[in-house]
Short mmCIF file of the C-alpha atoms (twelve columns), coordinates in Angstrom:
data_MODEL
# 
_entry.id   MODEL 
# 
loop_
_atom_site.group_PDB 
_atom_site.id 
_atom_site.type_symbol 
_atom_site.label_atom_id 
_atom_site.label_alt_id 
_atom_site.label_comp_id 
_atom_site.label_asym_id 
_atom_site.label_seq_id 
_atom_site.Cartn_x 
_atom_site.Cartn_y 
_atom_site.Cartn_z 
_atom_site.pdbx_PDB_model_num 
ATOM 1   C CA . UNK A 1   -45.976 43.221 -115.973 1 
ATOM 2   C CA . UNK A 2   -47.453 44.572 -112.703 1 
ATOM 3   C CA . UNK A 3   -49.699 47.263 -112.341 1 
ATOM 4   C CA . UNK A 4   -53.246 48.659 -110.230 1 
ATOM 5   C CA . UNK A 5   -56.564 49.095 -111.340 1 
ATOM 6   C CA . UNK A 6   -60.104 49.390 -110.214 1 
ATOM 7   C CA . UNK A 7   -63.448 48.997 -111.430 1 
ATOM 8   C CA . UNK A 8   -66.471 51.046 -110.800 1 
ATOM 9   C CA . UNK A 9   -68.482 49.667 -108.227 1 
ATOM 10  C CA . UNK A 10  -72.588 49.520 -109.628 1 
ATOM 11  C CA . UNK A 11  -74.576 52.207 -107.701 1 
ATOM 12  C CA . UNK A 12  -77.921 50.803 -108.055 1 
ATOM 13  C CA . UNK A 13  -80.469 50.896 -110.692 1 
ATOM 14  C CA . UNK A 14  -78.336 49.272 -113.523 1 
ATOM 15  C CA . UNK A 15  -80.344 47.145 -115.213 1 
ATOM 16  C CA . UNK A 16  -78.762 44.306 -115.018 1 
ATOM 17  C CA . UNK A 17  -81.068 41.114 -116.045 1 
ATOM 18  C CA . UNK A 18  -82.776 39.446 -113.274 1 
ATOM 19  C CA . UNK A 19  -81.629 41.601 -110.986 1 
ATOM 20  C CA . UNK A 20  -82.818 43.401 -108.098 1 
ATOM 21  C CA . UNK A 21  -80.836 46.574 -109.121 1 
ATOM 22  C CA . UNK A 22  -79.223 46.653 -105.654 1 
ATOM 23  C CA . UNK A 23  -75.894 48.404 -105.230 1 
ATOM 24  C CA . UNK A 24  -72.715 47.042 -104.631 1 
ATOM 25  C CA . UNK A 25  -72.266 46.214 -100.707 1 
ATOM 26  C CA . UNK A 26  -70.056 44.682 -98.033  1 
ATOM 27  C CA . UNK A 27  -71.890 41.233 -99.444  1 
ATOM 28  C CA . UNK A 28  -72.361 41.977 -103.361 1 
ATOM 29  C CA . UNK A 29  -69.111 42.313 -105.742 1 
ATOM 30  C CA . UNK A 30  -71.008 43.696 -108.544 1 
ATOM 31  C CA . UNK A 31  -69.267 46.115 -111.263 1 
ATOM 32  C CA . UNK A 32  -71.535 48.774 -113.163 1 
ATOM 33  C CA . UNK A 33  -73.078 46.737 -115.990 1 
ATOM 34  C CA . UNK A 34  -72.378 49.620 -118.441 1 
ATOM 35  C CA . UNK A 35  -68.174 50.065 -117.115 1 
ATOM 36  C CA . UNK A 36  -67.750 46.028 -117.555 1 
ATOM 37  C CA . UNK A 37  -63.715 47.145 -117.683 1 
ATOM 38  C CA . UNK A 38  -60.698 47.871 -115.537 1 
ATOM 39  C CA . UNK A 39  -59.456 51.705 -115.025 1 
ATOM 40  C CA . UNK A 40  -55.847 52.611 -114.648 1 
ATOM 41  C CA . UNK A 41  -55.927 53.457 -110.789 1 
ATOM 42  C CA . UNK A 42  -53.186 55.651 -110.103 1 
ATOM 43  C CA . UNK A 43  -49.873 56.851 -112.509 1 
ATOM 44  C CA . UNK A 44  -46.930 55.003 -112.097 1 
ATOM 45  C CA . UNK A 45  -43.809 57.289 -111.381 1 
ATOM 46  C CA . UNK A 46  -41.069 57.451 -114.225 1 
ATOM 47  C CA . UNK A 47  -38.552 57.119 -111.222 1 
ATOM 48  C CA . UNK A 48  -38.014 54.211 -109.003 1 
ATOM 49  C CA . UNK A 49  -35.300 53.316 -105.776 1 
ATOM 50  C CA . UNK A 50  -33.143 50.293 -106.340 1 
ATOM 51  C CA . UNK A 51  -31.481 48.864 -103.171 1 
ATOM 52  C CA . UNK A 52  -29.188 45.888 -103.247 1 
ATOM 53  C CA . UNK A 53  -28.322 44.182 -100.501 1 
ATOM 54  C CA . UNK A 54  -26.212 41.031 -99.742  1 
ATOM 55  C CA . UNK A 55  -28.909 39.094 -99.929  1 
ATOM 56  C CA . UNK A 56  -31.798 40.400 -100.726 1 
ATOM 57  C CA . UNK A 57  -32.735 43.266 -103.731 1 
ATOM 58  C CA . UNK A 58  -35.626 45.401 -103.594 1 
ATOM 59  C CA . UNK A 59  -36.751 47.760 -105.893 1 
ATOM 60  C CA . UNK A 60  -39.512 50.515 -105.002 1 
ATOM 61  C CA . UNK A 61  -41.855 51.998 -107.400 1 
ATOM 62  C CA . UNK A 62  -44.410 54.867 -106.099 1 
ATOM 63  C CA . UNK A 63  -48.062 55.483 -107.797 1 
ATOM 64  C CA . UNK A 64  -49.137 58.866 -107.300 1 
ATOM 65  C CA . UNK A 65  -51.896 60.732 -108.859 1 
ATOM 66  C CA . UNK A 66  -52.415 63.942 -106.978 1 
ATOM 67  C CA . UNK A 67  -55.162 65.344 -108.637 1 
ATOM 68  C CA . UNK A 68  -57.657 62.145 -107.894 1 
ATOM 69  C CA . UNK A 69  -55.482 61.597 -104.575 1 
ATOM 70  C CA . UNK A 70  -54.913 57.699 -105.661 1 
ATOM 71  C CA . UNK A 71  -51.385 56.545 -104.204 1 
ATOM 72  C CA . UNK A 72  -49.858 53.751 -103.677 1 
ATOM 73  C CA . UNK A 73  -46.221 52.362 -102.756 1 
ATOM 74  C CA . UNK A 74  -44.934 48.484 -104.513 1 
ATOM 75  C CA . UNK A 75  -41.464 46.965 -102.956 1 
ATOM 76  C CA . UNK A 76  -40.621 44.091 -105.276 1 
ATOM 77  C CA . UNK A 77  -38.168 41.593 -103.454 1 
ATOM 78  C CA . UNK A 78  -36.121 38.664 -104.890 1 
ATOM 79  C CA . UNK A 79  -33.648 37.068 -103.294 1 
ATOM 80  C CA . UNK A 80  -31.450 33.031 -103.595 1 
ATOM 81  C CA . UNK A 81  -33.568 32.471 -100.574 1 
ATOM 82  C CA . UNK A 82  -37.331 33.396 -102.075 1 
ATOM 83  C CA . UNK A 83  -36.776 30.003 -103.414 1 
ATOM 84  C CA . UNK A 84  -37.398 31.636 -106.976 1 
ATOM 85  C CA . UNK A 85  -40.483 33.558 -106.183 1 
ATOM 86  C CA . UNK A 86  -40.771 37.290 -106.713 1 
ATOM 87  C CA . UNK A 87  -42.262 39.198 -103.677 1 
ATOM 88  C CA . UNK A 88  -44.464 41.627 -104.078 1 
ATOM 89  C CA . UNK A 89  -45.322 44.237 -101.068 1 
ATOM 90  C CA . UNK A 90  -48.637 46.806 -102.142 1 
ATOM 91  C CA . UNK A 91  -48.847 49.276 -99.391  1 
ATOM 92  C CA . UNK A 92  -52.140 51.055 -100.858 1 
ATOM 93  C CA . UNK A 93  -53.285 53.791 -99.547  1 
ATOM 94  C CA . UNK A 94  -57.166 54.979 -98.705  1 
ATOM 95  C CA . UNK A 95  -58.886 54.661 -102.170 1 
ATOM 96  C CA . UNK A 96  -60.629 58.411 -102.974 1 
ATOM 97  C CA . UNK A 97  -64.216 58.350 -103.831 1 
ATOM 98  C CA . UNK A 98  -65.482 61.401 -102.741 1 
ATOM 99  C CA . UNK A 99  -64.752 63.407 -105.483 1 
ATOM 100 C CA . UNK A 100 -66.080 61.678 -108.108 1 
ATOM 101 C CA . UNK A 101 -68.859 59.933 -105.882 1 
ATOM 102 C CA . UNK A 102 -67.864 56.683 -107.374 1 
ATOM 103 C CA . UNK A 103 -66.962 53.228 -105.098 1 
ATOM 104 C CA . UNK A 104 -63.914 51.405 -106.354 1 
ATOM 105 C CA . UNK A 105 -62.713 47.908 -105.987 1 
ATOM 106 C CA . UNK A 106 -58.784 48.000 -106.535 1 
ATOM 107 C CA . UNK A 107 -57.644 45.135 -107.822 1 
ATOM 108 C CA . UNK A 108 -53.332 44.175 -108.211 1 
ATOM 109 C CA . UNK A 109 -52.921 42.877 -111.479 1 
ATOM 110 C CA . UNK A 110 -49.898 40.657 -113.005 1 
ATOM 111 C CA . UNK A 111 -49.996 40.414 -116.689 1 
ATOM 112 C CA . UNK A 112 -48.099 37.607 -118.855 1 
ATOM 113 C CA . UNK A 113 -46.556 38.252 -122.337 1 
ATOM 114 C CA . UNK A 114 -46.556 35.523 -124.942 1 
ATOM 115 C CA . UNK A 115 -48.607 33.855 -123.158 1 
ATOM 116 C CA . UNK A 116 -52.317 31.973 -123.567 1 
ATOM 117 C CA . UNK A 117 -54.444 31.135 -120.809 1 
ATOM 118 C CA . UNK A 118 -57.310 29.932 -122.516 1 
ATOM 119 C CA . UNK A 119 -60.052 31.160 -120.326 1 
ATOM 120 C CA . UNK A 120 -58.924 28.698 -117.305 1 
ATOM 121 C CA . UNK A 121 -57.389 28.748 -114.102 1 
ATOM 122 C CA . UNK A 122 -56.737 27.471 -110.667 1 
ATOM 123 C CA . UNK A 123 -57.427 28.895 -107.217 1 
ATOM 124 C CA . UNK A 124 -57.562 26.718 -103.828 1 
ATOM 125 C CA . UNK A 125 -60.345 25.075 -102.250 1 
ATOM 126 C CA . UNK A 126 -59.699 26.493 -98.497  1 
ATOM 127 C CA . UNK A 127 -56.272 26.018 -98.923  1 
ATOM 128 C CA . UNK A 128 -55.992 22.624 -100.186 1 
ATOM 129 C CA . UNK A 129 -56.505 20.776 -103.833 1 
ATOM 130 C CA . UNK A 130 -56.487 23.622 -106.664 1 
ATOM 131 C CA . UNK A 131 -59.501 23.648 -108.113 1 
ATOM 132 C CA . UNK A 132 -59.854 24.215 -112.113 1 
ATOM 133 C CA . UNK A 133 -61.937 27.560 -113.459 1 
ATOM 134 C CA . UNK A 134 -63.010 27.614 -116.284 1 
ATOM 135 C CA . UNK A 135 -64.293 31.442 -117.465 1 
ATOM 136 C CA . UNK A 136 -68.312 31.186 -118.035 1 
ATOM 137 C CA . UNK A 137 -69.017 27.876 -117.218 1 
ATOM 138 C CA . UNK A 138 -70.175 25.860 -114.370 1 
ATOM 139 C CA . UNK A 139 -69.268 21.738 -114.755 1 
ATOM 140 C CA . UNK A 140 -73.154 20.875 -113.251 1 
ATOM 141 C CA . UNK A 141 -75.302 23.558 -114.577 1 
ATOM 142 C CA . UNK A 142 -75.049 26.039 -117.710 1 
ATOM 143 C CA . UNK A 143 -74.056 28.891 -117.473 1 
ATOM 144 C CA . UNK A 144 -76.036 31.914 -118.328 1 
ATOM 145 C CA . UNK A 145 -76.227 36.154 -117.590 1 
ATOM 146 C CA . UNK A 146 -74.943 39.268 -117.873 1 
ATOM 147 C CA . UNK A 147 -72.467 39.774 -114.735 1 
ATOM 148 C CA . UNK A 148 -69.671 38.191 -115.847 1 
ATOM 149 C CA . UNK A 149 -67.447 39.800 -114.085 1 
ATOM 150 C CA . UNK A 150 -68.188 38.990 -110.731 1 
ATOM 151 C CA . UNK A 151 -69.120 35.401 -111.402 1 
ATOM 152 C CA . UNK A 152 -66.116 34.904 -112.731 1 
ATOM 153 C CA . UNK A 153 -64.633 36.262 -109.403 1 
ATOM 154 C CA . UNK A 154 -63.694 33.259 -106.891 1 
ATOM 155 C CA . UNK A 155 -62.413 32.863 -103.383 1 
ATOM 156 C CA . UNK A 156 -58.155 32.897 -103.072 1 
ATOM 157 C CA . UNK A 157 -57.085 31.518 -100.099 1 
ATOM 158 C CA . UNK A 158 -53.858 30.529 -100.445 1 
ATOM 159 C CA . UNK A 159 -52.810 30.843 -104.868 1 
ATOM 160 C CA . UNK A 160 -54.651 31.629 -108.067 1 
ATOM 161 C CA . UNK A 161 -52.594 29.891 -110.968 1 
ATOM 162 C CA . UNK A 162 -53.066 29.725 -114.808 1 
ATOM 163 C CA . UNK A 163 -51.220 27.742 -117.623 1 
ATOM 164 C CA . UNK A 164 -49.907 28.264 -121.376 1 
ATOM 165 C CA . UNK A 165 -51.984 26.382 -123.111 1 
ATOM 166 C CA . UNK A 166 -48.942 26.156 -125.891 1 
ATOM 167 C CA . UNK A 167 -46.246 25.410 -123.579 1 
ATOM 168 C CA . UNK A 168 -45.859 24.114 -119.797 1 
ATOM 169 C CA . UNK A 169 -45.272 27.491 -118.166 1 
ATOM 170 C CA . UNK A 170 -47.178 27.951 -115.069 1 
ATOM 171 C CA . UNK A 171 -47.584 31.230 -113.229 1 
ATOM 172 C CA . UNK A 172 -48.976 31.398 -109.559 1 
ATOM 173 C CA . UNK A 173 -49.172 34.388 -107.490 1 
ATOM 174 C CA . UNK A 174 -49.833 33.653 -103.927 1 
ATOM 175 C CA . UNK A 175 -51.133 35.997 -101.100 1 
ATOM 176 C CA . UNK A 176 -50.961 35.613 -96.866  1 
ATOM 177 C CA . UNK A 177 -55.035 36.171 -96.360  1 
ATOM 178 C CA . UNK A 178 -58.610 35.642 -98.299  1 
ATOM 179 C CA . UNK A 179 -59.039 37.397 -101.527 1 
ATOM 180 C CA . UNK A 180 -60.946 37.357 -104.302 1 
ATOM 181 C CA . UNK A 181 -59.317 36.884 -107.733 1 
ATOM 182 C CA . UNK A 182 -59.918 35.695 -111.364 1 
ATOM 183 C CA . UNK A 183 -57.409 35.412 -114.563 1 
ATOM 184 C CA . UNK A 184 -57.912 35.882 -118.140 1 
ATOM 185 C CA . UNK A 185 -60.841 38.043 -117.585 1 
ATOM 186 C CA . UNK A 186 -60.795 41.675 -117.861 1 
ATOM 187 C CA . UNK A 187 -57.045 41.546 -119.874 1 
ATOM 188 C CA . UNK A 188 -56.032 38.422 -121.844 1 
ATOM 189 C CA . UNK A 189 -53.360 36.434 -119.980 1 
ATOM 190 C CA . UNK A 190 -53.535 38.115 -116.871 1 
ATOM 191 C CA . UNK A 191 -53.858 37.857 -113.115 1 
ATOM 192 C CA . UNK A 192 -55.945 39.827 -110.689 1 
ATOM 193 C CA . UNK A 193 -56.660 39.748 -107.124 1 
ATOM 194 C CA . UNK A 194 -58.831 42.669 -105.096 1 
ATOM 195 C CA . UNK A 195 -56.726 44.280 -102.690 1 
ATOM 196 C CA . UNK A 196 -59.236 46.739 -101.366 1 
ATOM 197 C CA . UNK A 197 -62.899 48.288 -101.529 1 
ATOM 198 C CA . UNK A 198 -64.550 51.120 -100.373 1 
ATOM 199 C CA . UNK A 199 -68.222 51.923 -101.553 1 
ATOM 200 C CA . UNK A 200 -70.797 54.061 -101.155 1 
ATOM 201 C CA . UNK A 201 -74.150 52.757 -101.121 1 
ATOM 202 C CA . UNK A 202 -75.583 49.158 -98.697  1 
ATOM 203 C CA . UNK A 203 -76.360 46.337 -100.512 1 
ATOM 204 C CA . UNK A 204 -79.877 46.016 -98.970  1 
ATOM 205 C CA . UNK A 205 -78.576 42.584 -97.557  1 
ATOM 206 C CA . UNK A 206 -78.233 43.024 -93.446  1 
ATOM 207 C CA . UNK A 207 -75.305 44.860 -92.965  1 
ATOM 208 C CA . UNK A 208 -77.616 48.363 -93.046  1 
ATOM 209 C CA . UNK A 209 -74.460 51.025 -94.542  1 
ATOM 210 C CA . UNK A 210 -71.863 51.232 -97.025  1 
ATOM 211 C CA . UNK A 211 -68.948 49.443 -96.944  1 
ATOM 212 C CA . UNK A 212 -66.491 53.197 -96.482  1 
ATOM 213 C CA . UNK A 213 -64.735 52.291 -93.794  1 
ATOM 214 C CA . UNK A 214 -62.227 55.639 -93.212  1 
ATOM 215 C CA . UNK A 215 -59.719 56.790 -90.279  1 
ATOM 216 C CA . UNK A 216 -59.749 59.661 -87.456  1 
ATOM 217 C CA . UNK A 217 -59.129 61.816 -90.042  1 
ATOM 218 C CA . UNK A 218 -62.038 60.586 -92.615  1 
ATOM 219 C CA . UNK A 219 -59.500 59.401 -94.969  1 
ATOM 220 C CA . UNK A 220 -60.204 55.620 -96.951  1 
ATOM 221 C CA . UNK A 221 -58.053 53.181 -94.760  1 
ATOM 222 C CA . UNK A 222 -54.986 52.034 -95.877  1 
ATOM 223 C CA . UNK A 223 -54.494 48.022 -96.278  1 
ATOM 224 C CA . UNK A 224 -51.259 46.616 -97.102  1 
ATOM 225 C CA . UNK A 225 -50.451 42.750 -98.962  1 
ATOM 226 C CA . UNK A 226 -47.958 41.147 -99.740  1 
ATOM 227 C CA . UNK A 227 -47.797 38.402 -103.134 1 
ATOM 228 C CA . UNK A 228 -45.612 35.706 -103.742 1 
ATOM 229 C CA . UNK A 229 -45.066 35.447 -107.782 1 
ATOM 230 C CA . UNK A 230 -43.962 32.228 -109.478 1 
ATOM 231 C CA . UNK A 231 -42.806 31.675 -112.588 1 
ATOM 232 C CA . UNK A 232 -42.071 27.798 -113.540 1 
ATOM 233 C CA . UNK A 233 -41.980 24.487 -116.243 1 
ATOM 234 C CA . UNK A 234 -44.353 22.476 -114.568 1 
ATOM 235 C CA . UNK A 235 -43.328 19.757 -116.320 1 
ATOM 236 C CA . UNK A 236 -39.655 19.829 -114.863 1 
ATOM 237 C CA . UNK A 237 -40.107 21.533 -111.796 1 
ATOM 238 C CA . UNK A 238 -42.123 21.740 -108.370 1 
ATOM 239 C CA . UNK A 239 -44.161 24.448 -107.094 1 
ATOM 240 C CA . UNK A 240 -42.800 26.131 -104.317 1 
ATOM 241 C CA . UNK A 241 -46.636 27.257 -103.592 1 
ATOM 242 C CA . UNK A 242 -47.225 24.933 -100.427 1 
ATOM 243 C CA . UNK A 243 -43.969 25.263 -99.124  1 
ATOM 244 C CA . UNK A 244 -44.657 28.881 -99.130  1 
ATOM 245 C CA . UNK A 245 -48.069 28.675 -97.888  1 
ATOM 246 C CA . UNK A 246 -46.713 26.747 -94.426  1 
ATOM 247 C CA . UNK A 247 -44.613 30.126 -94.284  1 
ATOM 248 C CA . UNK A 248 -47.165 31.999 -94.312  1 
ATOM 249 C CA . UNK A 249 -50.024 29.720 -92.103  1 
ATOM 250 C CA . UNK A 250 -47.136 28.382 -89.395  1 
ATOM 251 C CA . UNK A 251 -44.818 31.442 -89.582  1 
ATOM 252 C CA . UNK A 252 -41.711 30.720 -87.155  1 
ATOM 253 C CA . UNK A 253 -42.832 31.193 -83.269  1 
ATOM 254 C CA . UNK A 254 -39.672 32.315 -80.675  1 
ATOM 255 C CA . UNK A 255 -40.075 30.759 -77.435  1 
ATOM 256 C CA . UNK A 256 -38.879 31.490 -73.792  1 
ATOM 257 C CA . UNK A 257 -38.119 29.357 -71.155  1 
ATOM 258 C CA . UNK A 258 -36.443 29.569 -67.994  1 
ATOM 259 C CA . UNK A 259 -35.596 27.572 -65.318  1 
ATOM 260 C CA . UNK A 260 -37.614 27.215 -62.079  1 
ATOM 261 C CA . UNK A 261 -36.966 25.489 -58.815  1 
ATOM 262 C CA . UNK A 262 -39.960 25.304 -56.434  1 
ATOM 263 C CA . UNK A 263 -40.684 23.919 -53.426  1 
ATOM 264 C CA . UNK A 264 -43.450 23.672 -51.065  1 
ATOM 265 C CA . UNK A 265 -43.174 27.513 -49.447  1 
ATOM 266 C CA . UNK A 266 -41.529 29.124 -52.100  1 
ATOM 267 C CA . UNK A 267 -40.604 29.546 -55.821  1 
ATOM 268 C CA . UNK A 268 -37.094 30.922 -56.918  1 
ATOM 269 C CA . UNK A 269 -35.726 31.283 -60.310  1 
# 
């Protein structure tokens, strides 16, 4: 199950422990302690376009919610030639937060029925060995605080993956650039990955303004991703996840040549 949400960015002053009460910034993921949840971002409309083509279907679903201006568009591809993933295209448009003076960070979120993650997961060191997560712990140091949303929150590269702990299911979703994602956290069984941000207040750590970055027009800009969703038996099959990640890191270049005679005065083709 697909869907968008957002959480409310902190604004400074929320008493978090140990903290300097700074506000969320270019540098600092940091929900509001006291909204520690996801919001719905957006209403999904009861009407969708299905298109199916000779080799490739898409179906298009539109997110519209005119009276907080929050829209977004999601193509979902499959095709014999995905190699069995699902592709998933979020055009998202400039998140709102004007009217409700509120920063957002809009997260795409893929949620797994009958399914138990266990409070681990896997995301990519820099693109290379999967490295396990474990929610709320830290293998050389315990773990301790109160923002445990954003230090659950780790770098995704490349994939984020998480297992049944009752079966050998795997699920991966992979992405073309740097996120940041988690799983299991804010809804059981679930994976989430921030596609965009836009904030109102600096996080008092260089930068010097808010990270609301907006258009000619003064409208939030619109950023567009595209995911890569696998469903598989580890235990019978192989990940198509580094396959796909050459794709997407050595993406087929077209070359032109043409032929040249030359001499000492001149050149001719």
């Amino acid at each position: 199950m697909f869907d968008l949400q957002y959480y409310a960015a902190s604004q400074g002053k929320d008493g978090y422990n140990d903290s300097s009460n700074c506000a969320e910034g270019a540098y600092l993921f940091k929900p509001d302690r006291y909204q520690r949840w996801q919001y719905p971002y957006s209403r999904l409309d009861s009407t969708h376009t299905e298109e199916a083509g000779q080799y490739i279907s898409q179906w298009t679903f539109k997110y519209a919610n005119k009276l907080d201006g929050q829209f977004a568009i999601v193509k979902v591809k499959f095709s014999p030639y995905f190699s069995a993933l699902v592709q998933f295209d979020v055009e998202l448009n400039g998140i709102p937060v004007m009217a409700d003076d509120q920063g957002k960070d809009v997260t795409v979120n893929w949620k797994m029925l009958d399914f138990e993650a266990n409070s681990t997961f896997w995301t990519d060191s820099n693109g290379l060995e999967m490295q396990e997560r474990i929610l709320n712990y830290r293998p050389s140091w315990n773990w301790s605080g109160d923002q445990n949303i954003s230090s659950n929150y780790y770098p995704v590269n490349s994939a984020i993956a998480m297992r049944d702990s009752s079966t050998s299911r795997q699920v991966t979703v992979m992405n073309e650039r740097s996120q940041a994602g988690s799983a299991d956290l804010s809804t059981k069984s679930s994976i989430e990955i921030i596609q965009n941000r836009r904030l109102l207040f600096d996080d008092s750590r260089g930068v010097g303004e808010a990270l609301n970055e907006t258009d000619a027009l003064g409208y939030g800009m619109k950023v567009n991703a595209r995911y890569w969703l696998e469903v598989l038996d580890f235990t019978k099959e192989k990940s198509q996840q580094r396959q796909q990640q050459l794709l997407v890191d050595q993406p087929l270049m077209l070359s032109f040549a043409f032929e040249y005679t030359s001499n000492s005065t001149n050149t001719t083709q």
